[in-house]
C-alpha positions in Angstrom: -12.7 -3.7 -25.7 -10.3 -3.2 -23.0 -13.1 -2.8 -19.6 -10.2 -1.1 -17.6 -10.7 2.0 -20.0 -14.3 1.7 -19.3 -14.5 0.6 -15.4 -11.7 2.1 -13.5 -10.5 0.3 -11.0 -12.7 1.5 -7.8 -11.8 -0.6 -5.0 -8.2 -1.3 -3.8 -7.4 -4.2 -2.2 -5.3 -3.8 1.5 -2.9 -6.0 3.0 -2.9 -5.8 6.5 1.0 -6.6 7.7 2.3 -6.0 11.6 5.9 -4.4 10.7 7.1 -5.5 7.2 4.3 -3.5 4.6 8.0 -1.9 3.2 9.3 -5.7 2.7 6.4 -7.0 1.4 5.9 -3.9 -1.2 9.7 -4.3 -2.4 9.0 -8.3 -2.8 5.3 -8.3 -4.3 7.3 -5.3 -6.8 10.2 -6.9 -7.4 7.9 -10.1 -8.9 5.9 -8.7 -11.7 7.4 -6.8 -14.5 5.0 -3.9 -15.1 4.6 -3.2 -11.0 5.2 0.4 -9.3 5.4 1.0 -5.8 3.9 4.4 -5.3 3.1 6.9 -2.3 4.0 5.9 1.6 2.3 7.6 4.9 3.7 7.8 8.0 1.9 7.7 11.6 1.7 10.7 13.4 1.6 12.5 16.8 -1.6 13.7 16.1 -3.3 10.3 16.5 -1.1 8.6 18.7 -3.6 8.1 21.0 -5.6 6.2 18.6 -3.5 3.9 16.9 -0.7 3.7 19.6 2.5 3.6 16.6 5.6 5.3 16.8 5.6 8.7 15.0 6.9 8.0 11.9 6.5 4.7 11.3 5.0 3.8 8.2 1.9 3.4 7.8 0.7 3.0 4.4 2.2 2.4 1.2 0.5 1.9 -2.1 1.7 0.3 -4.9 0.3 -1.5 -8.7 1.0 -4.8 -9.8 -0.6 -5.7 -13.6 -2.7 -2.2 -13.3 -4.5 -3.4 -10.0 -3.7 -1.1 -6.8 -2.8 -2.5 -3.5 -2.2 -1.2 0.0 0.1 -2.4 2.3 -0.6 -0.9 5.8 1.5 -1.7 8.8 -1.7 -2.6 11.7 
């Protein structure tokens, strides 16, 4: 019995880069066969007082790699 059907996967797992989240999403992609890089966010004006990045910048991007989901998020 496949417990992927049964359990969903509820917790993704983040990895916390300073500048190369986009690098590191194309390489970790480009390494397994059934991977997908998925939806990006970008920082924006409206917290810039909190987190201090330039507008636009990414900020997230999520990807899979063997049905797992990841997070790469520029810090």
């Amino acid at each position: 019995m496949d417990n992927n059907k049964l359990f969903p996967q509820k917790i993704s797992c983040m990895l916390w880069f300073d500048n190369q989240a986009e690098e590191a999403v194309s390489f970790y992609t480009s390494l397994f066969p059934n991977a997908k890089a998925g939806q990006k966010t970008y920082y924006s004006a409206d917290d810039h007082d909190t987190h201090y990045h330039p507008v636009k910048k990414l900020m997230t991007y999520d990807f899979v790699l063997d049905g797992h989901q990841f997070i790469a998020l520029n810090g």
